[in-house]
C-alpha positions as CSV (number, residue, x, y, z in Angstrom):
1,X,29.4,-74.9,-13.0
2,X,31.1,-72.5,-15.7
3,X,31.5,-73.9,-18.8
4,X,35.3,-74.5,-19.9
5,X,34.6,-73.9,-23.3
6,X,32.8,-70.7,-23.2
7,X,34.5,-67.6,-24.4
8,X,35.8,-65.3,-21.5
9,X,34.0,-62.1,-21.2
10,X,36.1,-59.1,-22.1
11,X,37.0,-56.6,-19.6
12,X,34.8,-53.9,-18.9
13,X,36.2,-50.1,-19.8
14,X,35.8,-48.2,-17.0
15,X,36.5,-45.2,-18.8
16,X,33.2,-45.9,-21.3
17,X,30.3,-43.7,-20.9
18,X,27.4,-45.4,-19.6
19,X,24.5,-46.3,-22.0
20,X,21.7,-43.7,-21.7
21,X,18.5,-45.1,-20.2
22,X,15.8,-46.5,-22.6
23,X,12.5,-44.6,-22.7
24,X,11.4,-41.5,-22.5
25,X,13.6,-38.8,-20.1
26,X,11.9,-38.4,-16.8
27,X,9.7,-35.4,-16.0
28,X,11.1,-32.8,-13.9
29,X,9.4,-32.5,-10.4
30,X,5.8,-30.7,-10.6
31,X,6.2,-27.2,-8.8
32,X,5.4,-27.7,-4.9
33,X,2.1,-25.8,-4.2
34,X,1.7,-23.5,-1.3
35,X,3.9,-20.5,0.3
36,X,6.4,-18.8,-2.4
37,X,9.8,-18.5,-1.9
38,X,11.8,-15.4,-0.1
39,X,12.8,-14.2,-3.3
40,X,9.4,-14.4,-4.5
41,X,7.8,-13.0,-1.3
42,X,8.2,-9.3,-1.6
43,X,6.7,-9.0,-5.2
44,X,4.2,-11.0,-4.6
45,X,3.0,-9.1,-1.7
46,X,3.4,-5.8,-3.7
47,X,1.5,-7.3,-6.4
48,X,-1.5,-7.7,-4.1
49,X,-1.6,-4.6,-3.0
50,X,-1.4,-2.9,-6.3
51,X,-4.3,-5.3,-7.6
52,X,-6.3,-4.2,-4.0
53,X,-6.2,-0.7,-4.3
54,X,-7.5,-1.1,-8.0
55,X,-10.0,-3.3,-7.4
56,X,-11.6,-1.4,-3.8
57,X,-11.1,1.8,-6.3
58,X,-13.0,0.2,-9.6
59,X,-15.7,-2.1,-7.3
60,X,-15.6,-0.2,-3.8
61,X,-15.0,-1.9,-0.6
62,X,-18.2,-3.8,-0.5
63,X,-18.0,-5.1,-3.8
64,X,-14.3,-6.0,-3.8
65,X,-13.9,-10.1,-2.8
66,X,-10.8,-11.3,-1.9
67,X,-11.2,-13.8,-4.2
68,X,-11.6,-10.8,-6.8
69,X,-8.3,-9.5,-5.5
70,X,-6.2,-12.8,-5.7
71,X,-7.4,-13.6,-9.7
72,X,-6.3,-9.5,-10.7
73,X,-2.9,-10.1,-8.7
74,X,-2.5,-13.8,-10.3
75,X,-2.2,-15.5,-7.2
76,X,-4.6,-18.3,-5.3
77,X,-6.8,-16.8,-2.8
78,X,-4.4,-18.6,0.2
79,X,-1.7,-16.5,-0.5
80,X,-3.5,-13.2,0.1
81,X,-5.1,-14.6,2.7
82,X,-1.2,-15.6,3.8
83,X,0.1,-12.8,3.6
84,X,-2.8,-10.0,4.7
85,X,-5.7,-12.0,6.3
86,X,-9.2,-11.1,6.1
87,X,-10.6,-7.9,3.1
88,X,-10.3,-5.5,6.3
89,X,-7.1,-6.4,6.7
90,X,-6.3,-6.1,2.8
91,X,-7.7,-2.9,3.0
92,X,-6.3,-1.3,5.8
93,X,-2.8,-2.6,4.6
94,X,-3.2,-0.8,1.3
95,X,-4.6,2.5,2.9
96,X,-1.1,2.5,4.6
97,X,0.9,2.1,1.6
98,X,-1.2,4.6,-0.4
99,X,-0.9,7.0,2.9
100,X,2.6,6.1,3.5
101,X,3.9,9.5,1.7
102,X,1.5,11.7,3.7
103,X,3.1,10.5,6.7
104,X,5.9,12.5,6.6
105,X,3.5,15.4,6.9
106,X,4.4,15.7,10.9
107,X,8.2,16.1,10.2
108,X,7.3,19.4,8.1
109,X,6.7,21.0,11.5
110,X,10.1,21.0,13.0
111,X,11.4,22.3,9.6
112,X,11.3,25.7,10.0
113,X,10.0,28.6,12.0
114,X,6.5,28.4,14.4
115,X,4.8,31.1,12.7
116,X,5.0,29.8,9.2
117,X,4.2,25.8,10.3
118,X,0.6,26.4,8.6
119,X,2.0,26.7,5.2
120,X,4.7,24.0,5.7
121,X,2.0,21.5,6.5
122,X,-0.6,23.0,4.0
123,X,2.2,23.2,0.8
124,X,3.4,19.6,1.6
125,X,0.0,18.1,1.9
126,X,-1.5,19.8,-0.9
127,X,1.9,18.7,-3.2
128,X,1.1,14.8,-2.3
129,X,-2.3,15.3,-3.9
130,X,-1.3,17.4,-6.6
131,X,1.5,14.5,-7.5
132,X,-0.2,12.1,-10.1
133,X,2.2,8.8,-9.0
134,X,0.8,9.7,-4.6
135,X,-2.7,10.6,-5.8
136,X,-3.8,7.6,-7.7
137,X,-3.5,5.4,-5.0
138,X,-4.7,8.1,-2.0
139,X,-8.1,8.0,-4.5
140,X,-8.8,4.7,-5.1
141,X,-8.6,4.1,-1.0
142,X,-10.7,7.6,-0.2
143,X,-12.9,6.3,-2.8
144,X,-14.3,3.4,-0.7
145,X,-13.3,5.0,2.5
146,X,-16.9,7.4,1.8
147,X,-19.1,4.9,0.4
148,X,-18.2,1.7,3.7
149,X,-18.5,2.2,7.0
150,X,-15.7,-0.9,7.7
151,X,-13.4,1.1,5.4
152,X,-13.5,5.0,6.8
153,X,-13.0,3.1,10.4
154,X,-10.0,1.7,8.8
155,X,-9.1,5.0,7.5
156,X,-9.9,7.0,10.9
157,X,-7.4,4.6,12.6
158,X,-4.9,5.4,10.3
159,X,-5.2,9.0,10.4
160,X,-5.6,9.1,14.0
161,X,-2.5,7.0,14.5
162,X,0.2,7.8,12.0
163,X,-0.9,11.6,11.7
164,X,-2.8,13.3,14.4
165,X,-1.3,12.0,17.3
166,X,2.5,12.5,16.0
167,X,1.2,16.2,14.8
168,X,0.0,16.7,18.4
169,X,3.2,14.9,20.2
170,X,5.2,18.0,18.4
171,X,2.8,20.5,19.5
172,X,3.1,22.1,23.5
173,X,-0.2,23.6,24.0
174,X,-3.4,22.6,26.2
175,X,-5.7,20.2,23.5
176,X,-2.8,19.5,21.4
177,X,-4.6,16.3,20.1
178,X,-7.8,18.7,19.5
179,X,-5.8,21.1,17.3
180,X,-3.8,18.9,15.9
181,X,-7.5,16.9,14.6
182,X,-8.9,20.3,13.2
183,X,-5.8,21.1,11.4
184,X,-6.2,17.6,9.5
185,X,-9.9,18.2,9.2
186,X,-8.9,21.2,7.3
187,X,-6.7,20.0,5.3
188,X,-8.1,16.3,4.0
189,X,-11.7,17.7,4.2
190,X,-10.1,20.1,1.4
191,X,-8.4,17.3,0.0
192,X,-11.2,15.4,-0.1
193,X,-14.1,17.9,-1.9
194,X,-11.3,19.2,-4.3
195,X,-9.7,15.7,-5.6
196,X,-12.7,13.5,-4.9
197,X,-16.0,14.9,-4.7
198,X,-14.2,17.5,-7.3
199,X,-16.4,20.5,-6.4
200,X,-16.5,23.5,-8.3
201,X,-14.8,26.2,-8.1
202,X,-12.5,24.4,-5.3
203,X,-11.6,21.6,-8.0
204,X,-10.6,23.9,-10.7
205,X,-8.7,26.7,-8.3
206,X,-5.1,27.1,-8.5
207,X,-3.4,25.0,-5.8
208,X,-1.1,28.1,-4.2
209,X,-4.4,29.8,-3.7
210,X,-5.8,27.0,-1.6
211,X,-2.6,27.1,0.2
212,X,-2.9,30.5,0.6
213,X,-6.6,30.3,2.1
214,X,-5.9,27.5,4.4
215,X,-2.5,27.5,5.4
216,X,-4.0,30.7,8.0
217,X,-6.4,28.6,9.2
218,X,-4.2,25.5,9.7
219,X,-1.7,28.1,11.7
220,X,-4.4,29.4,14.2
221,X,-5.6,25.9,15.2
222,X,-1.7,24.8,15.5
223,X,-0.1,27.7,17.6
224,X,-2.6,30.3,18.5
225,X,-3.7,30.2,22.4
């Protein structure tokens, strides 16, 4: 029963701010763990791959651990395991990225005439190695690619794949796979004891002289019968 005497209570204000909360503001909601965002995605991926081709190039392939590769990119072992799956699949994803601007190397044949196709291919492939920014990474894959059996497989693939075979679909001559195989024998196997093994005097030589020695050789097993 209200009480007749008791004051009235005065209206409220509904224009008034409300009265803040006592205690301490709440915390903001802890980060959810687990897959990145979209935005996130794409530099997070690059980041492993950068920290990969370091690590395989500092540790080789045997001695590289996912686990290794996660803590140098600054991300949890699950997201590299997200993202590339198992170290062979790391590994074979960051052999294509390093080998990505050699793959244009097929293209160099339709850019001029026939009889000159052997320096095309040799001046172009020669320039990616001689390129500090394309031969950092080509090194730190070839690196491990000679030392792990998993790893040159990984690297055959990829040479058979996204070189050889699209050399040999542009060439139309009996064993065009053939050729087009010792043509890139040639040329990495040049690659390789001049900007890995660095032997001497191939290391030190001036590049348009190596062009000039092999692009002949890379002609004759191109377009000679």
């Amino acid at each position: 029963m209200t009480d007749p005497t008791a004051s009235p209570e005065p209206p409220s204000d509904p224009t008034a701010s409300p009265e803040p909360p006592s205690g301490p503001p709440p915390e903001p909601p802890a980060r959810r763990r687990g897959r990145p965002s979209r935005a996130e995605s794409a530099g997070t991926r690059d980041r492993i791959l950068t920290a990969a081709r370091e690590e395989f190039s500092a540790h080789g392939y045997d001695k590289t651990s996912v686990r290794q590769i996660a803590k140098a990119a600054g991300v949890d072992s699950a997201l590299v395991h997200h993202y590339f799956g198992t170290k062979e699949q790391v590994f074979a994803a960051a052999v294509e990225v390093a080998f990505a601007p050699a793959l244009a190397a097929p293209d160099t044949l339709a850019e001029g005439p026939a009889d000159a196709v052997g320096e095309r291919l040799a001046r172009f492939v020669f320039g990616v190695w001689e390129n500090p920014a394309t031969r950092a990474p080509l090194l730190a894959i070839l690196r491990s690619a000679v030392t792990n059996e998993t790893a040159a497989a990984v690297f055959r693939r990829l040479v058979a794949a996204q070189l050889v075979r699209r050399v040999a679909a542009r060439l139309d001559l009996p064993d065009a796979e053939l050729r087009a195989e010792l043509a890139a024998a040639q040329l990495v196997g040049t690659a390789l004891m001049r900007y890995v093994l660095k032997l001497e005097p191939l290391a030190s030589a001036d590049v348009e002289e190596i062009i000039a020695r092999v692009s002949p050789v890379v002609q004759k097993h191109l377009t000679q019968p």
